[in-house]
C-alpha positions in Angstrom: 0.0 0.0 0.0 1.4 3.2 -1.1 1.7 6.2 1.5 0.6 10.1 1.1 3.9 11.9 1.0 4.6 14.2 3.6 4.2 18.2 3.1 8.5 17.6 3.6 8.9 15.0 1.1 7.2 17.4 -1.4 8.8 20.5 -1.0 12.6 18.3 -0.9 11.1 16.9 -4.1 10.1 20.9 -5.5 13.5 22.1 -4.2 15.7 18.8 -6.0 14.0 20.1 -9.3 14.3 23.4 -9.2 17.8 23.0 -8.7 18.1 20.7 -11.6 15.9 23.5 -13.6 18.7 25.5 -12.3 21.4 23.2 -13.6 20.4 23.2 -17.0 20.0 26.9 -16.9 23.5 27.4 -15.9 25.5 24.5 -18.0 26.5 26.8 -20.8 28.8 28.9 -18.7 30.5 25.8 -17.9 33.8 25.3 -20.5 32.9 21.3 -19.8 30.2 19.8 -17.2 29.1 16.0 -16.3 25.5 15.3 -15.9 23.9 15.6 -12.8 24.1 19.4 -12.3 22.2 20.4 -9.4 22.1 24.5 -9.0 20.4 25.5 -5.5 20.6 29.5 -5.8 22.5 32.2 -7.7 25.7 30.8 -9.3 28.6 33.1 -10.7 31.2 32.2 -12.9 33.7 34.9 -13.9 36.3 35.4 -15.7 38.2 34.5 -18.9 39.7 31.2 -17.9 38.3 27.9 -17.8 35.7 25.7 -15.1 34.8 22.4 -15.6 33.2 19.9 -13.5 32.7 16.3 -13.3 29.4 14.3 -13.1 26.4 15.0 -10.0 27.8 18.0 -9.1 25.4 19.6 -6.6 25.8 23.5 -5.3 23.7 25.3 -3.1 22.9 29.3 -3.3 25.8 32.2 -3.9 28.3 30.2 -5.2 31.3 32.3 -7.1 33.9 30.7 -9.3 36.3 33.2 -10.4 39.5 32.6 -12.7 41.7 35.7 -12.7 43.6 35.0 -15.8 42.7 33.4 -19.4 45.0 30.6 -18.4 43.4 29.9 -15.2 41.1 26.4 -15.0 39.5 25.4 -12.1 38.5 21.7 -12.2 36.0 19.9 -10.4 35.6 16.2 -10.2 32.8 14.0 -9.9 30.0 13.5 -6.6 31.0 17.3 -5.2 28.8 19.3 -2.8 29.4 22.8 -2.5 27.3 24.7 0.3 26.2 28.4 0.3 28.1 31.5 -0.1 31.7 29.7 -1.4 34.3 31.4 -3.4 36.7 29.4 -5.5 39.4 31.7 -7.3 42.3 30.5 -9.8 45.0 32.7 -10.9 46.6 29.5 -12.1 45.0 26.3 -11.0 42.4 24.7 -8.6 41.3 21.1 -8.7 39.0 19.7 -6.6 38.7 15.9 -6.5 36.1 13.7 -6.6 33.1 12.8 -3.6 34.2 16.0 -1.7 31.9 18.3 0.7 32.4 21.8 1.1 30.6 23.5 3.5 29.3 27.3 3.5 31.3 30.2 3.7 34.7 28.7 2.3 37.1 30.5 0.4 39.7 28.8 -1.6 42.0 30.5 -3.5 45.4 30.0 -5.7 47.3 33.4 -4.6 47.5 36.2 -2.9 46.6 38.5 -5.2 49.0 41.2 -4.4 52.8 41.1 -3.0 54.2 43.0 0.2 57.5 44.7 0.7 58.1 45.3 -3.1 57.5 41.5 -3.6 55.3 39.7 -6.3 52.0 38.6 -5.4 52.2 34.8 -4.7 50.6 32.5 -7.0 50.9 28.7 -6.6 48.0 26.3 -7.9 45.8 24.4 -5.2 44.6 20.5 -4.7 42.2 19.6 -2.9 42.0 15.8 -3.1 39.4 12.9 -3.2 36.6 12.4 -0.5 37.6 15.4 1.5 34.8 17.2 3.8 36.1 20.9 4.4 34.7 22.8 7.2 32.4 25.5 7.6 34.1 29.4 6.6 37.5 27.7 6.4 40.0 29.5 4.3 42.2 27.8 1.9 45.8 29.4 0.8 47.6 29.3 -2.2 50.3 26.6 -2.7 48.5 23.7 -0.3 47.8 20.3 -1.6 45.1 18.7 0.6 45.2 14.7 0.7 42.8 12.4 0.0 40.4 11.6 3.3 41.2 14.6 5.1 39.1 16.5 6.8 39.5 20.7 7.4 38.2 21.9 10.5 35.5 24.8 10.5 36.7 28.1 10.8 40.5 26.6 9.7 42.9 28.3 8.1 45.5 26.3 5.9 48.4 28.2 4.4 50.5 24.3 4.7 49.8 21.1 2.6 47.6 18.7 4.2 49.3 14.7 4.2 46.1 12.4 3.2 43.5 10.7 6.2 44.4 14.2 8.3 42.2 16.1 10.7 43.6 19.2 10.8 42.3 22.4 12.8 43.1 26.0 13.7 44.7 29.1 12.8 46.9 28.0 11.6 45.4 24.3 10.7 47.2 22.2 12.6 47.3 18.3 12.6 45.3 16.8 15.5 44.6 12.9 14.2 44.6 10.2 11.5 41.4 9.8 10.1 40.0 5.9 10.4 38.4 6.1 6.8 37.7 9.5 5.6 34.4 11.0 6.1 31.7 8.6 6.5 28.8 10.9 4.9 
């Protein structure tokens, strides 16, 4: 016997395909996209550079990807959640691997945009590896290399590569524990 669905049910239901709706409406500023796009609010991309993305790639409301440069690409694998009000900006490169979670308010970013004491701005690409879960308004620097299974504490700034199945926390993110398998959801 089949079941009324819940007043819930149907609005999760609404919301899913309105960000599909969404998806479709925003695949053509994509330079290359997977199926599955799932767009849950305003998304920006800017800039004259590259963004691709994988399959079932799901982000929530005021997303920005920004490439500084015509030669900048940011990449995007497959299974990747972005949350609400994330910035992503390549002067050169940033790749995101596959299954990763990234919560609201992060900012990840490939340099400094300016230099200090008559120095050059710093500008080194950024990898974020597979099944990673970063943290709520944590702030990743130019340069860092985070390893597969890690997880990046909320609030966490990391200026320092990550080594893979890391918790790391703080500013600056510091190393507290091994992982046992990654994150679980």
């Amino acid at each position: 016997m089949r079941t009324k669905p819940t007043i819930d049910e149907l609005m999760t239901a609404y919301g899913r395909s309105l960000a599909k709706t969404r998806g479709a409406w925003y695949r053509h500023k994509f330079h290359s996209i997977g199926s599955g796009l799932e767009v849950g609010g305003k998304l920006e991309i800017c800039g004259l550079g590259k963004v691709m993305a994988g399959q079932n790639f799901h982000l929530q409301k005021n997303v920005t990807l920004s490439t500084f440069t015509a030669q900048a690409e940011i990449r995007i694998g497959n299974g990747v959640l972005i949350g609400d009000s994330v910035f992503i900006g390549a002067h050169e490169k940033v790749t995101v691997g596959d299954n990763n979670i990234i919560a609201s308010e992060v900012l990840i970013i490939d340099t400094d945009r300016h230099g200090i004491d008559g120095q050059p701005a710093k500008e080194a690409p950024v990898i974020i590896g597979n099944n990673v879960w970063i943290g709520l308004r944590a702030m990743i620097l130019e340069g860092v290399t985070i390893g597969d299974n890690s997880i990046v504490g909320a609030g966490s700034v990391v200026a320092k590569s990550v080594a893979p199945n890391s918790i790391v926390v703080g500013n600056p993110a510091r190393f507290i524990r091994e992982t046992k398998m990654g994150r679980t959801s």
